[in-house]
N, C-alpha and C positions, 0 to 999 in steps of 0.2 A: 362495144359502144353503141351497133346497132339498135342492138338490143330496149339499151339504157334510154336511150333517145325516143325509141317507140313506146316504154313503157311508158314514158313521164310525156310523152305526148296525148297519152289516151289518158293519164291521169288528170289531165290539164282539163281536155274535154269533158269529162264527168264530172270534173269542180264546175265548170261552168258553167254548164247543161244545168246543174243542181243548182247555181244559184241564179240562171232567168228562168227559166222553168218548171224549178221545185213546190212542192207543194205548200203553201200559203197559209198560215195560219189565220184564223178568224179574226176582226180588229179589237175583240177584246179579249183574246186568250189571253191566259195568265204569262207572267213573265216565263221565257225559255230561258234553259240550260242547256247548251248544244259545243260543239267543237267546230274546227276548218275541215277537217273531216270528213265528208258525206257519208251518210249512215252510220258509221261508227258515233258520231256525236263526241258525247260523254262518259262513252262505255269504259273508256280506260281509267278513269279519276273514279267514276264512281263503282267499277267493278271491283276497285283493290279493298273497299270500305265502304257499304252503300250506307250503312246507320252512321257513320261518323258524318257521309259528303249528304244526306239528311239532316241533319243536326248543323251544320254549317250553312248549308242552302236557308233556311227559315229564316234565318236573321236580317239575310243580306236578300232576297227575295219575297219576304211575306207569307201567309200562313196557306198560302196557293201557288204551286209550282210544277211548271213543267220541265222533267229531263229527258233528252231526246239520246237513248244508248243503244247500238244496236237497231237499228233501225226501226224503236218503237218510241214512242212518246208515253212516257208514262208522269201522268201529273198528281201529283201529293196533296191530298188535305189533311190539314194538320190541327185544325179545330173543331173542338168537340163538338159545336152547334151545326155544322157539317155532317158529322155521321149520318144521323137519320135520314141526311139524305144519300150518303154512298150507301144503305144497306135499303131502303125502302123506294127509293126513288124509281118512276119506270123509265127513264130513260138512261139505266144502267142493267148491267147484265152479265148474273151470274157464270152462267154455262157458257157462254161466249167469250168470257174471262178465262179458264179454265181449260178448253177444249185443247188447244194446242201443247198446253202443260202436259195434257192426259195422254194424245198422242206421240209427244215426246219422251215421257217415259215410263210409257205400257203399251205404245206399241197400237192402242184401241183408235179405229178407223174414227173419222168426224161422223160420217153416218151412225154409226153402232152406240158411239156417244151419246149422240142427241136423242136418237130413240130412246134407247132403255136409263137415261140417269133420272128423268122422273120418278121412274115407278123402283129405280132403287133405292132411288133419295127415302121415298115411301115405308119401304122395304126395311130398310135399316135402322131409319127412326122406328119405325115400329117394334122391331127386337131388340131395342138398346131402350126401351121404357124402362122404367124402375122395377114394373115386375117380372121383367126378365132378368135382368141385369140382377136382382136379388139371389134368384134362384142360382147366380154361378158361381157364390161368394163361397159356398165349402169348398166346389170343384176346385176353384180358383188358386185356394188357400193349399190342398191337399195336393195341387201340381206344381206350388210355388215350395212346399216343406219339400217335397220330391227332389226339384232339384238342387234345392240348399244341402240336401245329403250327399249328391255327386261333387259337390265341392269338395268335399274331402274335411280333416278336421282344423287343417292349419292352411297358409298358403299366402301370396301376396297374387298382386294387380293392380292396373287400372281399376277404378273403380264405376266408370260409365260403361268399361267389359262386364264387368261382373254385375251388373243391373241388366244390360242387354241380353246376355245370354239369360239370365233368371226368366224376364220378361218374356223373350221371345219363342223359349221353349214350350212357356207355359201360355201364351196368345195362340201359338199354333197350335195345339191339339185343344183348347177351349172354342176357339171363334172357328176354328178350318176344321177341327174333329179329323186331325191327319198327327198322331204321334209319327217322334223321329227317333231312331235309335244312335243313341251318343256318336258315331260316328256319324251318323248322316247330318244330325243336328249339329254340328261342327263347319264340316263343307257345308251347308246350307247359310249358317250365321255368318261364316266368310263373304259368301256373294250377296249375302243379303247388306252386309255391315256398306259392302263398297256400293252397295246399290244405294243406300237410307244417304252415303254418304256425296255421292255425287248427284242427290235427285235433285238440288237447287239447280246446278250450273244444266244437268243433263235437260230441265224442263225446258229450256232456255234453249240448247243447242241439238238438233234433231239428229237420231239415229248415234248420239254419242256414247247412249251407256247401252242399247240395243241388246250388247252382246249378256249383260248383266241381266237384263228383262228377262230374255227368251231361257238363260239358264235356271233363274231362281221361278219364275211362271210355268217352267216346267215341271216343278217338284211337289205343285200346291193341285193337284186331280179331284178332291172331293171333300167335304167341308159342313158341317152345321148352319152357318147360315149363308154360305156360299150356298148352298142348297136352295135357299129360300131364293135365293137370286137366279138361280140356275134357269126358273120361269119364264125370267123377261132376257135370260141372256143368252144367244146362240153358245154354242159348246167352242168355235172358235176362238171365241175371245174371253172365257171364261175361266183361265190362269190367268187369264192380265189380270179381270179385275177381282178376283184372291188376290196376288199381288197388290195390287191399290190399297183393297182391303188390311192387307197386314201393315202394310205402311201406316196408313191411316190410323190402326190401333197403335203402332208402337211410336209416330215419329213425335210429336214431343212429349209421351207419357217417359221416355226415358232422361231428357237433360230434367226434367222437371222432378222427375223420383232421386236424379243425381242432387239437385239443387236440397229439397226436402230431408235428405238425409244427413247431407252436411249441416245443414242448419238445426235439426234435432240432434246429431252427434253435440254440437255445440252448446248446445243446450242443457243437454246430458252434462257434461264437461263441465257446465259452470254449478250443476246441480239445480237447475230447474223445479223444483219439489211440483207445482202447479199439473209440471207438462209430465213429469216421471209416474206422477198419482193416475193424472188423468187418462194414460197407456195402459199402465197395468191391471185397469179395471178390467180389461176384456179378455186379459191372460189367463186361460182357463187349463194349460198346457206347457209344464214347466219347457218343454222338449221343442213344441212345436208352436206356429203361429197362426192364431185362429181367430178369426174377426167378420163381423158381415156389416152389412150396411147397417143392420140394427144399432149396431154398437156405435159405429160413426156419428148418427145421428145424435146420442148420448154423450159425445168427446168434442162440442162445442172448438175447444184451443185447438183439436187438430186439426180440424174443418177452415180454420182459421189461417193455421201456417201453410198447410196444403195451398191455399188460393192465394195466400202472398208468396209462397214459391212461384205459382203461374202467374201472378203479375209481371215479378222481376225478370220470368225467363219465357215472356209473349215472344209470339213469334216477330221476324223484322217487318212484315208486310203480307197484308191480301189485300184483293185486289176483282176490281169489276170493269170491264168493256161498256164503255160510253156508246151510247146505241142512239142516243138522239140529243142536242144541242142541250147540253145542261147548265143550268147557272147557279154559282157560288161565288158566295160575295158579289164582286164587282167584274167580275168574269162570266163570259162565255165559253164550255169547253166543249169542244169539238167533237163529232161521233168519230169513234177510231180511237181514241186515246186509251191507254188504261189505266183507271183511276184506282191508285195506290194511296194504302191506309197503313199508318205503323203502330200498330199493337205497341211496342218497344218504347216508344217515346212518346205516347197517348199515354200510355202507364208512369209516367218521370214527367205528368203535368202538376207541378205545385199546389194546384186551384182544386185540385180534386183527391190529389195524395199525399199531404204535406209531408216533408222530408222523402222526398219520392226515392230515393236511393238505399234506404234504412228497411231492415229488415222486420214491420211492424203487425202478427198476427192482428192485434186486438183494432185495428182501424176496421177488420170486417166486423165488429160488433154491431154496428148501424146497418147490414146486411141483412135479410132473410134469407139465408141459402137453403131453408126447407121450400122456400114458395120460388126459389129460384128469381128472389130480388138481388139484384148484384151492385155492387158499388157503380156509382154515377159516373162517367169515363172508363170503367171497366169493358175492353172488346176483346178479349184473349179468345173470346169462344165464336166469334163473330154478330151477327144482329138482321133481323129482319126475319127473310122465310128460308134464309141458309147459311142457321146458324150451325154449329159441329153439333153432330148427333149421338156423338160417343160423349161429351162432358161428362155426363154423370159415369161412365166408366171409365176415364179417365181420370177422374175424381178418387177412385174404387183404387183403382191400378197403384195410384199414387200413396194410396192412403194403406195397404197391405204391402206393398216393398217397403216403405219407409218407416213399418214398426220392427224391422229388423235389429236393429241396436235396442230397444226399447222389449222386444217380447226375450231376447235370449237365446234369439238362433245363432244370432249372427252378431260378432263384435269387430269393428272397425276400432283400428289402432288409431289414434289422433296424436301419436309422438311429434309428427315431425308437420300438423296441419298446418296449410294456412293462415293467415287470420281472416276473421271472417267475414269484413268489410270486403278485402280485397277479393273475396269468392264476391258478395252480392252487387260487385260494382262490375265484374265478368271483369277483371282487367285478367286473372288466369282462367286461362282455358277450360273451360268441363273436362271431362274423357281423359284427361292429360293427370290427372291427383293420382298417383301410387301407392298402393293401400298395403299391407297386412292383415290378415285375420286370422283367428282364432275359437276355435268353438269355446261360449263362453259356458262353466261348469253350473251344475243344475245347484 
């Protein structure tokens, strides 16, 4: 009972200490969302469902909000005339958003950070231009036939496994120039799977998935454009960021090749002649699937469903460290805060996507995606001077997995699908569908 009494006597003082003493928000900050709590806030409402207690908040709070979870403030804008200013604005901040992420789950020191992410930033945009990124399109193709033949001829699965392993066999010996042999490449897809899987909550919570980092950063020693990198980066810390790296190439080229293929199965399904004509042009290879960027450019409709699959499945949230007094709307927001942006529900704004929950290639027709004009509210790739530097491989990635059902390598049984609302509304899970295949006959 001692005990009991001592706890709840110093819990009593840190309630109250927190509220004459706590720290003061500006007199026009945006409305707070916080709990009785101290530090904790909100963390537990909005941890179980941050896009639904998103989605909820805007109505009853206005299109600027702050939630206090975890002892951080993170404040929301949710209007498009907003953006330009969370991507370009100088009183927000990239790297200083990001840093503790990066140390959370890689392990990479804040000094080692801040030094070398310019000139890799540099570094990477520059190898992922068009005319490199051209140049990997047979490799790419000939390690993605590769391992579609370890498949075997028949079999079932998950079908977000069976894109991850495709993807990831064939990312690491293209972007690391490190093959793995089926055994290794198994253990390695294990620790990697639980790594990709826990990187949200591990960004969040320090030294949680550690054990995950230092295992799978172990197995990544030498690389193609890890190479390039190798310049500006001590040799310590240069598995983390391979590791970063492979993240970054696979984390959402895979729900998004999952989304893409469902929706072209579908399509298939209903007989699509448009979309079936417009695939087979590039089929040069009863056996195998062979495609480059050339051919994309020629395939308009595909280029079309590809970027409406990454509208539907943007990410929940990025996000920038408020660095000096910023103002939106009618608000003051404070340096400290971190100002969160949702891709997710930016994309399901009526004003700019009408029927924002429908699955509708042909709205990017008003698009230039050769001059990289993108639809207006469109931020999946982000905006300003750091925006994602892989898009257009990403793009690639998306667009050679998902002529799978369409070239003849590979057929996905659709007996027992879903329907196809219910996939583009996410109400079922990705990764969670159970597939069958079958080699389909030449």
């Amino acid at each position: 009972m001692e005990w009991i009494t001592l706890i709840l006597t110093v819990f009593t003082m840190i309630i109250s200490f927190h509220l004459l003493f706590g720290k003061r928000s500006h007199p026009n900050a945006p409305p707070c969302i916080g709990g009785w709590i101290p530090w904790f806030g909100a963390a537990f409402e909005f941890g179980k469902a941050p896009l639904h207690f998103i989605q909820k908040a805007r109505p009853k709070y206005g299109p600027v909000f702050t939630v206090v979870a975890a002892g951080k403030r993170l404040t929301f804008v949710t209007l498009n005339e907003d953006f330009r200013a969370f991507f370009t604005s100088k009183d927000v901040d990239f790297e200083q958003a990001v840093q503790e992420a990066v140390h959370n789950t890689a392990s990479i020191s804040k000094y080692c950070f801040y030094k070398t992410h310019p000139t890799c930033a540099t570094i990477i945009k520059g190898r992922l231009t068009p005319g490199h990124t051209s140049m990997l399109s047979a490799h790419l193709c000939e390690e993605f036939n590769d391992h579609l033949e370890n498949l075997g001829s028949e079999g079932s699965g998950q079908l977000n496994e069976l894109i991850r392993y495709s993807l990831l066999a064939s990312i690491i010996y293209i972007v690391l120039n490190f093959p793995l042999e089926n055994s290794r490449l198994q253990e390695f897809l294990e620790k990697f799977t639980k790594y990709d899987e826990g990187f949200e909550y591990g960004s969040q919570l320090p030294d949680m998935f550690l054990m995950y980092v230092s295992a799978t950063a172990a197995i990544l020693l030498e690389a193609t454009l890890l190479q390039h990198l190798a310049t500006a980066i001590s040799d310590k810390y240069l598995p983390n960021y391979g590791l970063l790296l492979l993240w970054a190439s696979l984390a959402n080229a895979i729900p998004v090749s999952e989304r893409f293929i469902l929706v072209l199965l579908h399509l298939l399904k209903a007989m699509d002649s448009h979309l079936v004509l417009v695939c087979l042009l590039c089929i040069q290879d009863k056996e195998k699937t062979t495609v480059t960027l050339d051919d994309l450019q020629h395939m308009p409709y595909v280029k079309w469903c590809i970027m409406e699959a990454i509208r539907l499945r943007a990410p929940g949230a990025i996000t920038r460290k408020v660095v000096q007094p910023l103002k939106l709307q009618n608000y003051v927001i404070p340096p400290g805060d971190m100002l969160m942006l949702s891709p997710y529900w930016a994309h399901r704004n009526p004003k700019y996507f009408p029927d924002p929950e429908d699955f509708k290639p042909e709205r990017w027709e008003k698009a230039d995606l050769e001059k990289n004009v993108l639809l207006e509210g469109f931020v999946a790739f982000g905006g300003g001077g750091n925006q994602c530097p892989g898009r257009l491989e990403k793009l690639f990635k998306v667009w050679w997995v998902g002529l799978w059902p369409v070239a003849g390598t590979l057929w996905v049984e659709l007996a027992h699908l879903s329907p196809l609302a219910l996939l583009l509304r996410m109400s079922v899970p990705l990764g969670y569908l159970h597939r069958d295949w079958h080699k389909k006959s030449s």
